[in-house]
C-alpha positions in Angstrom: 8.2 42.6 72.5 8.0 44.1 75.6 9.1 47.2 76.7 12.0 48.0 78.5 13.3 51.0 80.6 16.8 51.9 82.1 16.3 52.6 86.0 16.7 56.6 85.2 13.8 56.5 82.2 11.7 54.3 84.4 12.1 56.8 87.6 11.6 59.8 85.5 8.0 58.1 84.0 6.9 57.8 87.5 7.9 62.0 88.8 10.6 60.3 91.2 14.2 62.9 91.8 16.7 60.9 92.4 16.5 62.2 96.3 13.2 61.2 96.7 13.9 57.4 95.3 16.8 57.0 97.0 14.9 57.8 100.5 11.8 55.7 99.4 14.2 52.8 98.7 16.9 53.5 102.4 20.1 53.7 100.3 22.0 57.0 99.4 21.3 59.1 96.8 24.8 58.3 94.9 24.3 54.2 95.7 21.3 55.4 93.1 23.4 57.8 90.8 25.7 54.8 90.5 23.3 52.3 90.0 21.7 54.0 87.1 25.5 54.9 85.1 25.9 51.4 85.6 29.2 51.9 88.0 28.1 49.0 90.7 26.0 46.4 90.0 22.2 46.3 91.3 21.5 43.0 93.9 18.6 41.3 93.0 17.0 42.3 96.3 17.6 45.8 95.9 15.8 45.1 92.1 12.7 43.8 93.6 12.6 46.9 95.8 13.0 49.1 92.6 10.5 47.1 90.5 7.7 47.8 93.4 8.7 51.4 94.3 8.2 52.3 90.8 5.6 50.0 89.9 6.9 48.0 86.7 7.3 44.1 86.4 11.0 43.7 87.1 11.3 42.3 83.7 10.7 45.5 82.5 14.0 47.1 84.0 17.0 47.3 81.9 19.8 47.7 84.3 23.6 48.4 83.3 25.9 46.3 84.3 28.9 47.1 86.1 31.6 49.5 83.6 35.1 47.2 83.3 38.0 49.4 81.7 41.1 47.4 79.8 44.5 47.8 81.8 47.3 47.1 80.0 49.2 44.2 80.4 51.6 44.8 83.1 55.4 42.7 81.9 57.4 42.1 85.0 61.4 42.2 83.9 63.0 42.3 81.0 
């Protein structure tokens, strides 16, 4: 089985703060905070650029997927 990391584990492993990541990848520091709490989903692209940067097969980056809450049911009327 291979092994997987979450973005934050795998940028840890390679001595990267989150500043320095975010300016080697050109986004903002809390596009990277949310990608790693999984608030926003990561585009494929910006996945690729991640896999290089930190030099891992992309295949071996978990990544969160975007956080949905439940609403309640809103009833219109009575």
């Amino acid at each position: 089985m291979e092994k997987t990391l979450s973005i934050k584990a795998a940028r840890v492993e390679r001595g990267f703060s989150q500043e320095a990541l975010a300016e080697k990848l050109g986004i903002g520091k809390r596009t990277l905070i949310s990608w790693e709490n999984g608030e926003v989903d990561v585009k494929p692209v910006s996945m690729f650029a991640l896999a290089y940067v930190l030099k891992y097969d992309i295949d071996e980056l978990r990544v969160p997927t975007k956080k949905f809450t439940n609403k309640p049911h809103l009833k219109y009327g009575s």
